[in-house]
C-alpha positions as CSV (number, residue, x, y, z in Angstrom):
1,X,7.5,-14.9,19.4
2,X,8.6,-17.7,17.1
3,X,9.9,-17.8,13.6
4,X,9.2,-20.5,11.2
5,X,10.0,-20.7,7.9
6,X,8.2,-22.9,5.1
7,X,10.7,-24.5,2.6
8,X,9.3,-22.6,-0.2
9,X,10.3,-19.2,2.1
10,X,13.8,-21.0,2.5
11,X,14.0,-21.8,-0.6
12,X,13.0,-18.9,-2.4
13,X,15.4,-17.0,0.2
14,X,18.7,-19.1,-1.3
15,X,17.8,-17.5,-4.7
16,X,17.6,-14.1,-3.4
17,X,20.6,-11.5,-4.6
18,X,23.0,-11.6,-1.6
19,X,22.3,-7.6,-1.2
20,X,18.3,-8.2,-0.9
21,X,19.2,-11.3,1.7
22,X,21.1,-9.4,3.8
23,X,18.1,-6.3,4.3
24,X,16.0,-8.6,5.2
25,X,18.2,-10.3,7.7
26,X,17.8,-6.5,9.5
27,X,13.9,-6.4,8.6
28,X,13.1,-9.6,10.3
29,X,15.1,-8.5,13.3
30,X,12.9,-5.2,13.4
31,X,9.7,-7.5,12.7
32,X,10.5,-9.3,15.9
33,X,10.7,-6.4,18.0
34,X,8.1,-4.7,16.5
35,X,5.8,-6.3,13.9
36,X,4.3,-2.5,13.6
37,X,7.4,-1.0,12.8
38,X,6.5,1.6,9.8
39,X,9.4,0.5,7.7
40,X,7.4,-3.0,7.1
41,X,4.6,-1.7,5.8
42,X,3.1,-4.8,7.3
43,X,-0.9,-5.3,5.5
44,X,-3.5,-8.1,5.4
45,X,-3.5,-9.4,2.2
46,X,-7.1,-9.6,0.5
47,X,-8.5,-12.8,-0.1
48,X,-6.8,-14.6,2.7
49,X,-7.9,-15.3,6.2
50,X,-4.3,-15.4,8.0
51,X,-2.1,-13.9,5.7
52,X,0.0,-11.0,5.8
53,X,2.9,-9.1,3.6
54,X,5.8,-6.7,4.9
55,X,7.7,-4.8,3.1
56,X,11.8,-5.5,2.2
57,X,12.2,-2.2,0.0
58,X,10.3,-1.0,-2.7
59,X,10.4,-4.1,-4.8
60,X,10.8,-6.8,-2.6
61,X,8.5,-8.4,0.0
62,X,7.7,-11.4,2.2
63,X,4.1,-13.4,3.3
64,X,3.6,-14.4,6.7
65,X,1.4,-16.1,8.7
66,X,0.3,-15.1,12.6
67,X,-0.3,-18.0,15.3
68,X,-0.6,-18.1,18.7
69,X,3.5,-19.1,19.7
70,X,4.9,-17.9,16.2
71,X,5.0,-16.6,13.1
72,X,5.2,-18.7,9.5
73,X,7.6,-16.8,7.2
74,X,5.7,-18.3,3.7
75,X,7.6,-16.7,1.1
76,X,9.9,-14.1,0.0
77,X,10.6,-12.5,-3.6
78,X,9.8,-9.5,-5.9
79,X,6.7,-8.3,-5.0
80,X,4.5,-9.1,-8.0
81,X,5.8,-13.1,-7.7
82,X,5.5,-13.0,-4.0
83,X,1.7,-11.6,-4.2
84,X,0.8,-14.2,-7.1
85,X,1.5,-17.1,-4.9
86,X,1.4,-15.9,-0.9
């Protein structure tokens, strides 16, 4: 499947520490394998009709979005911020 990335998600990836950039560069290659990998953590978030969060590490997380031919990588951050504003 396809990745997409909204401009707030790229944006908010540039402002990332390098460290936290570079785990999720090998999360998202496990999230395309397998979006059920346990290490993701992957949930519905409440309160939303499409939207979902994985898990970085313990403090870090991103919001996506499932379609038919891809996914829609919203945002990325600290997970309190990232939760706030899916």
């Amino acid at each position: 499947m396809r990745i997409h990335r909204t401009d707030l998600f790229k944006d908010d990836y540039k402002n990332l520490p390098k460290v936290v950039q570079e785990k999720f560069d090998k999360k998202i290659m496990l999230f395309v394998e397998n979006i059920r990998h346990p290490s993701l953590r992957v949930k519905k978030m409440k309160g939303h009709k499409n939207r979902w969060e994985a898990s970085i590490d313990m403090f870090y997380r991103f919001t996506f979005e499932i379609h038919k031919d891809h996914y829609l990588l919203r945002r990325i951050g600290p997970h309190d911020d990232v939760l706030k504003k899916p």
